[in-house]
N, C-alpha and C positions, 0 to 999 in steps of 0.2 A: 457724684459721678453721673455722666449723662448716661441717659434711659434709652433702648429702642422700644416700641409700643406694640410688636406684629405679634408675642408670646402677651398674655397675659397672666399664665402661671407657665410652672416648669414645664416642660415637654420631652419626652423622650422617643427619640428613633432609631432603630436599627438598619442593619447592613449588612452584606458578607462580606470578611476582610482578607481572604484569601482561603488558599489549602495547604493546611500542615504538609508536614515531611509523613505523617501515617497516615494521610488522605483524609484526614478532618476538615472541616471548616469552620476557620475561625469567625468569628461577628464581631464587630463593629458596635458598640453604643454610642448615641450622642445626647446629652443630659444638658438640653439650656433654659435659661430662666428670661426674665423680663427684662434684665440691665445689662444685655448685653452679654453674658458669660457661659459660656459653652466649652463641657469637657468630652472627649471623646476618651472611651474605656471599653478596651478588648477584653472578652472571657479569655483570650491566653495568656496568662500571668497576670491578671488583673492589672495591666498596661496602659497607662495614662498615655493613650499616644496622643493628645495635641487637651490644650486648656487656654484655651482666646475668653479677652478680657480688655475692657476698654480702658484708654490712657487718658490722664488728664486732657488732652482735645478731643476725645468721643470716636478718638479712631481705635480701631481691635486688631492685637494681633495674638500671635500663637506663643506661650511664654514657655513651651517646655521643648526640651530637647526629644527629638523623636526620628521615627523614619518612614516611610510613602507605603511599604508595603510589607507583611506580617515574614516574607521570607529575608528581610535584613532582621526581622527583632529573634528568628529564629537562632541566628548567626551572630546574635549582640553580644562582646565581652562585656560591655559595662553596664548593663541590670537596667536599661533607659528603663523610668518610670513604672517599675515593676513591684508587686508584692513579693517581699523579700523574705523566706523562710524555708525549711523550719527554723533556722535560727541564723540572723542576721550577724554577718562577723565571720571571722578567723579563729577555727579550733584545732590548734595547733596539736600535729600530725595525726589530726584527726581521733584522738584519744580522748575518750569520755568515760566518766567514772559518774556512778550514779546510785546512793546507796549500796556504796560498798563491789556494786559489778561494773565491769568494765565494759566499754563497747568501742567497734572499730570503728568510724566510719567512714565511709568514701569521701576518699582526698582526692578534688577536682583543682588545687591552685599549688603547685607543686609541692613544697609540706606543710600542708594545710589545706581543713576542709574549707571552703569560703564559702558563705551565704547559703548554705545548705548540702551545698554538692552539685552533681551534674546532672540530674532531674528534680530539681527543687522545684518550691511553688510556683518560681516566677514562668518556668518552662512546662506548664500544667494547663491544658482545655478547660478551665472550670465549667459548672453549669451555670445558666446563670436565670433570673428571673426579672423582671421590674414591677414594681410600683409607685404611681404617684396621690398627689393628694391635690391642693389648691395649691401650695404655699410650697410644695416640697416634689423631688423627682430623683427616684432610687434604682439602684442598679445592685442585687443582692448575687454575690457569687458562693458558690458549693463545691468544695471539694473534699474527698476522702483520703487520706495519707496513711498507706496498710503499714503493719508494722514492718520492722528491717529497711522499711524504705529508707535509702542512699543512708545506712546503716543505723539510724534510729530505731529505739525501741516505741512499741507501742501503735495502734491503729489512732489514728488521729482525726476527729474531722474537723474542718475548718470551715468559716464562712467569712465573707468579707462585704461589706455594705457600702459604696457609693452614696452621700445623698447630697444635691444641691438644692439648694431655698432660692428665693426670691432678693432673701442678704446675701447674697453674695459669699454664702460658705458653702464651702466643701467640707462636707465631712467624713470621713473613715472610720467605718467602727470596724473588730476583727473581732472574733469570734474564736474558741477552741476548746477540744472536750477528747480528753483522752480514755481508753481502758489501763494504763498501765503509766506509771511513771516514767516522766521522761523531763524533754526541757523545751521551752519556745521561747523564740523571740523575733516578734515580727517588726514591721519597717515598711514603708512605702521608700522609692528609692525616681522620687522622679525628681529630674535637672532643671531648675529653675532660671530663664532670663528675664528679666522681666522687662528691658528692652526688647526682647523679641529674640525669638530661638537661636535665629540667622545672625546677631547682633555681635556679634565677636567678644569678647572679655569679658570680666565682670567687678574690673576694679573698681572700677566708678558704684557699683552698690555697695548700700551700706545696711550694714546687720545688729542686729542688739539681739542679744543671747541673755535670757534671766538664771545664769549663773555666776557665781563668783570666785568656781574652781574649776579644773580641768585637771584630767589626765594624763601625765607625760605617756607617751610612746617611746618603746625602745630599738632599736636599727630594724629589727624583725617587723615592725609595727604592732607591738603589742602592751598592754599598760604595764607598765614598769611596777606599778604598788606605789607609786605615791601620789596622793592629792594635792594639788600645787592652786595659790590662789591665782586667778589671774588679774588681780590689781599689778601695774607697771610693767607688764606683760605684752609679747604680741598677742595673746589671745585672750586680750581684756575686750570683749564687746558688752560690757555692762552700758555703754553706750550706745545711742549708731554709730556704728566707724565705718570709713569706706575701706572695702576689702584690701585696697590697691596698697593701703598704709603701710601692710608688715607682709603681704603675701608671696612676697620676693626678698624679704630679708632676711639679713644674716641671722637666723636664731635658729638655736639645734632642733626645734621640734618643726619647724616651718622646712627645714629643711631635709630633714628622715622622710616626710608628709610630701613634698614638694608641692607643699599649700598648706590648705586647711584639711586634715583628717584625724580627729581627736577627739574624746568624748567629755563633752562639758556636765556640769552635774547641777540640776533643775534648784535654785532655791529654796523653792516649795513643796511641800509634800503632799501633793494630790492623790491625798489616799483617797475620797469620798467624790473627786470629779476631775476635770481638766484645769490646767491653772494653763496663764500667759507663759510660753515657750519659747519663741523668738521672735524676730520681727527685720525684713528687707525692705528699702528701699529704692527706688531710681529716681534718680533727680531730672534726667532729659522726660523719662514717661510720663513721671509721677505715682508710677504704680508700687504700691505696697502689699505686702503680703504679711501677712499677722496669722500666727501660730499659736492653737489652743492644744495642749495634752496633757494627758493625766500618767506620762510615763515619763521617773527618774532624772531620764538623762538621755542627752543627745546627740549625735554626730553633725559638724558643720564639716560637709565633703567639701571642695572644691575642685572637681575633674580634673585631679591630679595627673590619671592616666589617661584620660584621653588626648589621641597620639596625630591625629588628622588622615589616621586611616580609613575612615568611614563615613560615606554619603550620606547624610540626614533629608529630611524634609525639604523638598524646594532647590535639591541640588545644592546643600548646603555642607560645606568641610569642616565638621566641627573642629575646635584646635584645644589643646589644654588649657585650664581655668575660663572655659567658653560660660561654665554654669555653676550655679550651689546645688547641694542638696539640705534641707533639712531631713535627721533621720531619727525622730523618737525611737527610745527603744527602753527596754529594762536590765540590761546586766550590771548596771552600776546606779549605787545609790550615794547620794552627797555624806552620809556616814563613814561607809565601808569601802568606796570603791568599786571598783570592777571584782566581781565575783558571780561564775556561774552561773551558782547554789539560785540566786537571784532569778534565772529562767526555768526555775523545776515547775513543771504542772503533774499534777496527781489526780487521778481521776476523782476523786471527790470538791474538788476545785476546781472550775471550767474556769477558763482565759476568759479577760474581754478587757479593752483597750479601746478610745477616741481620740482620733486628732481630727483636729478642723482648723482647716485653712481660709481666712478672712480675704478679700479681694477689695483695695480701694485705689481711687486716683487721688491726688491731691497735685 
């Protein structure tokens, strides 16, 4: 990949990105390294709003879906680039059972809680700190989640870690430590083009997933209970396949999904670290994107709902299937499936979770 030379280790600078709706002020981070790669990450929702990266001809542009100013991500239905929790998903009408008691919680997507509720992490000022090194430049967020919050038991605290290197990775680590039994399941949830945010579709990318089974969805979108291989499948990416191949065809799960929204279930069992999780390409940029984690199983989005109601970055109208997500997570293991029981944290067990995202041209 071509080099610019004006950073010689990572550098981070700050900003104010606006004023909340409760008269805060949000900040701005900007974390860039030596080769060109620079992400920008708001303390509110720990929100990837912009990650430039150079293409195989040395020009850089911005690869994630985002917006210009902190009062559209206030007003965002669809979670742009956001840490996503307390628990990432659909917990249908909001009914959790958890050793034996029951709990309500706030149902914010009509019956169903989705991705936390209506003051989830992604809608939260965290605190935030930085540190860097020679080789490395970090962005550490903080936040406290009391118990009953958006009907969760338990005080929660959470932290979430940014760090770019000099390779060209992103890293993510999370962090979590409970007083009382309860569940998480976190997620970063940003839109990936790797042609360029403003770039229209994304059928021309091609994805390889290191699984060899997936999840059916049922009309409600929720896993039906069975593990299904995806050899002679539309959602066989044991290879690169360009999305464009099945993402409009006639097959029942592509079409409940109107795209890709399913959870594939990780090969490997990265109990002791991060294994290979997926892997995008673009053929016009050349830019790839290579996924390390050490969680189960994962979500391939494809901006199913985005509708072209909303201005992004640069005066741009995103339209549906404009982006991917990749979305590590833990409720499903290539054994069992999707289950729960799979996101209990207990106070004697603290969370902790890495993905790291690889940046190259070819």
């Amino acid at each position: 990949m071509p080099t610019v030379s004006h950073i010689s280790s990572p550098n981070i600078t700050q900003c104010d990105f606006g004023k909340l709706r409760s008269g805060e002020i949000a900040q701005l981070f900007s974390l860039e390294n030596s080769h060109g790669v620079r992400v920008k990450i708001s303390n509110y929702g720990g929100i990837i709003v912009a990650l430039e990266t150079l293409d195989k001809h040395g020009n850089s542009s911005d690869i994630v879906l985002g917006y210009n100013n902190i009062e559209s991500y206030e007003n965002d239905p669809y979670y742009l680039g956001a840490i996503i929790g307390r628990y990432a998903g659909r917990i249908d009408q909001g009914l959790l059972s958890i050793d034996d008691k029951d709990y309500q919680l706030d149902m914010n997507n009509s019956d169903n809680q989705l991705h936390g509720g209506f003051k989830a992490l992604n809608t939260q000022l965290w605190q935030a700190s930085t540190e860097s090194s020679v080789d490395n430049a970090s962005l550490l967020l903080h936040h406290t989640s009391p118990d009953g919050d958006n009907g969760f038991p338990g005080n929660v605290d959470f932290k979430v870690k940014y760090s770019l290197n000099n390779s060209n990775e992103l890293a993510v680590e999370y962090f979590a430590s409970t007083d009382k039994t309860t569940i998480i399941n976190l997620t970063q949830h940003s839109y990936f083009n790797l042609a360029g945010h403003n770039s229209g579709d994304i059928y021309q990318h091609h994805i390889q997933l290191n699984a060899e089974h997936f999840l059916p969805m049922n009309e409600r979108i929720y896993p039906t209970g069975e593990i299904r291989a995806v050899l002679n499948s539309a959602h066989d990416f044991s290879q690169l396949t360009a999305l464009g191949k099945n993402i409009t065809a006639n097959d029942e799960q592509v079409r409940i999904a109107k795209g890709y929204d399913n959870y594939w279930l990780s090969n490997d069992n990265a109990i002791s670290g991060e294994v290979f999780a997926a892997r995008a390409f673009e053929p016009s940029s050349g830019r790839e994107l290579t996924m390390y984690s050490d969680q189960p199983c994962l979500i391939l989005y494809t901006a199913n709902y985005i509708d072209g109601s909303r201005t992004g970055k640069e005066n741009c109208v995103y339209q549906k299937h404009s982006a991917f997500c990749f979305e590590p997570q833990r409720l499903a293991k290539r054994e069992t499936g999707a289950d729960i029981n799979n996101t209990i944290l207990r106070p004697e067990q603290p969370f902790y979770s890495q993905t790291r995202f690889v940046f190259e041209a070819r």
